[in-house]
Backbone bond lengths (Angstrom), bond angles and torsions (degrees), N, CA, C in turn:
res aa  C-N    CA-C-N  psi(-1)  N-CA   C-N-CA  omega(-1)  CA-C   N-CA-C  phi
1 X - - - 1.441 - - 1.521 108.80 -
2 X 1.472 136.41 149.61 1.430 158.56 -162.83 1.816 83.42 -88.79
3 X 1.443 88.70 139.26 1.550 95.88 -171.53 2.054 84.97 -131.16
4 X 0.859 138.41 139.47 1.335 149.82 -173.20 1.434 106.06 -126.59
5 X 1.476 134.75 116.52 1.200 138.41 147.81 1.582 131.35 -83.21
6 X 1.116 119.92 159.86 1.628 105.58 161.37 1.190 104.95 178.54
7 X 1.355 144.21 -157.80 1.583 153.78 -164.64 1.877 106.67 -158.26
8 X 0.735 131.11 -134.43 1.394 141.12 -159.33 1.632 122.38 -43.09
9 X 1.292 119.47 138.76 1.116 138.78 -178.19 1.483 101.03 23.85
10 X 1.465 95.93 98.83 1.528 127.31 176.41 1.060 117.47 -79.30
11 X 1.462 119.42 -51.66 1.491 130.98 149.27 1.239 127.28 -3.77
12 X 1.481 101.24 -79.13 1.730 124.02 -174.67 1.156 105.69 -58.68
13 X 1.547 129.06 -57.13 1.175 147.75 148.22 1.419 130.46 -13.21
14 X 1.201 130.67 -44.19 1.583 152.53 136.76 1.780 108.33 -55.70
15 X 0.851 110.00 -33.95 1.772 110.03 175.10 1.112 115.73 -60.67
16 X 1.808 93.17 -64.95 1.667 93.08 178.91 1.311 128.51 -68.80
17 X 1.527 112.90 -29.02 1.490 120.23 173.25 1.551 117.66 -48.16
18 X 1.513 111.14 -33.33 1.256 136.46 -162.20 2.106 97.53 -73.51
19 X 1.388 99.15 -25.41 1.723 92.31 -128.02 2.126 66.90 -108.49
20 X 0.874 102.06 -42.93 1.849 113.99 158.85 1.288 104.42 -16.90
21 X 1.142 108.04 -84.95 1.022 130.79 -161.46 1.498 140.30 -89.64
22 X 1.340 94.58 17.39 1.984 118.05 -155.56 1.482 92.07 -65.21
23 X 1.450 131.78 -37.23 1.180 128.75 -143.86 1.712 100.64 -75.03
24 X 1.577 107.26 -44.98 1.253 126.98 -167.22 1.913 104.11 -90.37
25 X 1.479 124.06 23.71 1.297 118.93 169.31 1.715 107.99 -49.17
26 X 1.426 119.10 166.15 1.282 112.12 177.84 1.931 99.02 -99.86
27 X 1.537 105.16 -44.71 1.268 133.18 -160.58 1.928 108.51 -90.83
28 X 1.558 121.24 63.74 1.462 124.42 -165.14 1.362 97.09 -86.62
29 X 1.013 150.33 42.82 1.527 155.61 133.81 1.583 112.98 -110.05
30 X 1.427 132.82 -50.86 1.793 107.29 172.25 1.266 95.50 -124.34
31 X 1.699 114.11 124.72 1.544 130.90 -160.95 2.130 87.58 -86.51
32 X 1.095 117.82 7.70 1.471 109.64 -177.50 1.237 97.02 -96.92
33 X 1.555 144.68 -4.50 1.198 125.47 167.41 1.857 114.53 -86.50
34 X 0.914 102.12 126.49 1.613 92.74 -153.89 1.914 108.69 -86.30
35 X 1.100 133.63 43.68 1.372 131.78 -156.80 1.417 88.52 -125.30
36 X 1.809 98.46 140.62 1.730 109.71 -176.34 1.722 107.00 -124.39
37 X 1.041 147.51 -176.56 1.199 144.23 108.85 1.221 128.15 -38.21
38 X 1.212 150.38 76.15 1.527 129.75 175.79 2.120 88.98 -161.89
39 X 1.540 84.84 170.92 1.732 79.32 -165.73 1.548 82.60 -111.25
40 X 1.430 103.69 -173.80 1.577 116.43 -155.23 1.758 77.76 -81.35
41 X 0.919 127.35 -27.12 1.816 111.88 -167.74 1.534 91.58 -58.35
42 X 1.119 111.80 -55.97 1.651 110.46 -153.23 1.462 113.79 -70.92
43 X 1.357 112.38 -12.11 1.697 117.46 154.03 1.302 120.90 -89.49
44 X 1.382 108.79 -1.59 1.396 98.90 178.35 1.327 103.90 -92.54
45 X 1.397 121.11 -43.96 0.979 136.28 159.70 1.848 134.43 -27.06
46 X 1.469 103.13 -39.06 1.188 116.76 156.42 1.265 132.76 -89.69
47 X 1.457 121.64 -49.05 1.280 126.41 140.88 1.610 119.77 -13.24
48 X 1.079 122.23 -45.74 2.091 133.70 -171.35 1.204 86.76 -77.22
49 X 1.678 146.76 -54.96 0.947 155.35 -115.41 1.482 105.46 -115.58
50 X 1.431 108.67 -34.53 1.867 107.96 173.03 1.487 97.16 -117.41
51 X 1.090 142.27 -42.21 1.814 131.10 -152.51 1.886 94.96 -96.74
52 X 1.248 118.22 -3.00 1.507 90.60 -179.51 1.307 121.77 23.47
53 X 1.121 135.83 44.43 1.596 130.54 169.75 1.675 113.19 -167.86
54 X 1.430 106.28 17.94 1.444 118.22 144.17 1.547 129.07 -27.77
55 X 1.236 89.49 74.96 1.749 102.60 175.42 1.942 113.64 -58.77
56 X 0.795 105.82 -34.93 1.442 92.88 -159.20 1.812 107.22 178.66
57 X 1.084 97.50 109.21 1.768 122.42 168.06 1.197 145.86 -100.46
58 X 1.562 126.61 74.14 1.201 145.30 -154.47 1.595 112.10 -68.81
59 X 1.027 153.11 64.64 1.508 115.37 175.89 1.029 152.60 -46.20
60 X 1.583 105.04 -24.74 1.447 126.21 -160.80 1.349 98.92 -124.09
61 X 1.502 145.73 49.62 1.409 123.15 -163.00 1.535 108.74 -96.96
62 X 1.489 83.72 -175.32 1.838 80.00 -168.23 1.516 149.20 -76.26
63 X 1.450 89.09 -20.97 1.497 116.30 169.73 1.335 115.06 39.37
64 X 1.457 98.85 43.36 2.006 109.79 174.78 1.461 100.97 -49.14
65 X 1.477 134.26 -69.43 1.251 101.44 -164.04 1.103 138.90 -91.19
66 X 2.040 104.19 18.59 1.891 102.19 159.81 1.630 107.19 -82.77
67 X 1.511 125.51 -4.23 1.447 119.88 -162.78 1.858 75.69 -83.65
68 X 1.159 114.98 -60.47 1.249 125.23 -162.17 1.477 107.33 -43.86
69 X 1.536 113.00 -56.07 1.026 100.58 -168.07 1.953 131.80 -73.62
70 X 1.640 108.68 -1.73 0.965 135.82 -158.38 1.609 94.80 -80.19
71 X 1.363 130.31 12.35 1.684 120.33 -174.32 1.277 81.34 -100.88
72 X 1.649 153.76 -39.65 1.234 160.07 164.01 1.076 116.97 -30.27
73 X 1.103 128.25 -31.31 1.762 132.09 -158.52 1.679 90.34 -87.66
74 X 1.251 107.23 166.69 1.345 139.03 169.47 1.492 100.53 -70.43
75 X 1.744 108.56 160.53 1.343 106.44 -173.54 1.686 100.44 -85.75
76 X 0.937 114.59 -21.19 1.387 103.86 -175.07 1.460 119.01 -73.48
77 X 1.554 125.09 -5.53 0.976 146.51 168.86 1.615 108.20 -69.23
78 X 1.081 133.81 -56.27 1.329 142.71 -155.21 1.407 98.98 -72.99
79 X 1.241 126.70 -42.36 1.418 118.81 168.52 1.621 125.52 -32.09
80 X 0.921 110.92 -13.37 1.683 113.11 169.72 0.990 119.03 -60.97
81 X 1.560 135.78 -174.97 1.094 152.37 173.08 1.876 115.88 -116.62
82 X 1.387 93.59 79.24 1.420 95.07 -164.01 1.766 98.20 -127.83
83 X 0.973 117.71 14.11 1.627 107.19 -167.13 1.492 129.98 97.37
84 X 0.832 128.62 127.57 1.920 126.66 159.91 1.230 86.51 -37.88
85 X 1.970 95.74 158.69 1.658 122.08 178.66 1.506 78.10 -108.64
């Protein structure tokens, strides 16, 4: 999973990302679910472009405790395409 860092006004930052990206929402009936179409490039990409203070851009991170937590799930769950635990 895309791990995103940064520092200052997170807020604004979520606004514009928001306002970015309005076209490509997934969810066009309640704008409070916050999920878009776009791949982590194209936020990273914007992100460089308004927050100048892009700490740190993971693509590949490790996500120990969704691997971890994935012995919990139901079997019908595991059928995904999410990685070995």
């Amino acid at each position: 999973m895309p791990q995103i860092r940064f520092s200052e006004d997170a807020v604004s930052l979520d606004v514009d990302l928001h306002a970015h990206f309005s076209e490509r929402r997934l969810n066009m009936v309640n704008e409070s679910k916050e999920f878009f179409f776009v791949t982590p490039d194209q936020v990273c990409e914007v992100l460089v472009s308004k927050a100048r203070s892009l700490l740190e851009f993971t693509q590949n991170a490790e996500s120990v405790e969704f691997l971890q937590s994935r012995r919990y799930w139901p079997e019908a769950r595991l059928g995904t395409d999410y990685g070995d635990a």
